[in-house]
C-alpha positions, -999 to +999 in steps of 0.1 A: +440-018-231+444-008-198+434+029-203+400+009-217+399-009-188+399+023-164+378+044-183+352+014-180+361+009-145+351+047-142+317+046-160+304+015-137+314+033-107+300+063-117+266+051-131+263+028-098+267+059-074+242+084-098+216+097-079+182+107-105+178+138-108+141+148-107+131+184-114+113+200-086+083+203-111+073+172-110+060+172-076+038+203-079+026+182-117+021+156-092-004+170-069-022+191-097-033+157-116-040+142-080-068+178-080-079+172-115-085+133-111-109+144-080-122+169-097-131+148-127-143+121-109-172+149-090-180+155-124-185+126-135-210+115-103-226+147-111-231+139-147-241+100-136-267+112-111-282+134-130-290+113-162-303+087-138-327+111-125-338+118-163 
């Protein structure tokens, strides 16, 4: 029981201290949907103005 009791006391320890581990990726991904989402939303005021000028 009380090699149970460490290895438990080990896995809270541990899991309290982790750190996340994010890939550098995702902060490049990040800023490429930010660029799309502008660019999509120019489209789409280009598309909107120019059916209301039809």
């Amino acid at each position: 029981m009380e090699l149970l009791d460490e290895a438990r006391e080990t896995i809270v320890t541990a899991f309290e201290q982790a750190e996340p581990w994010v890939p550098p990726e995702l902060a490049l991904a990040e800023d490429r949907l930010r660029q799309d989402v502008d660019r999509l939303v120019a489209a789409d005021e280009l598309v909107n103005g120019y059916q209301a000028r039809l």
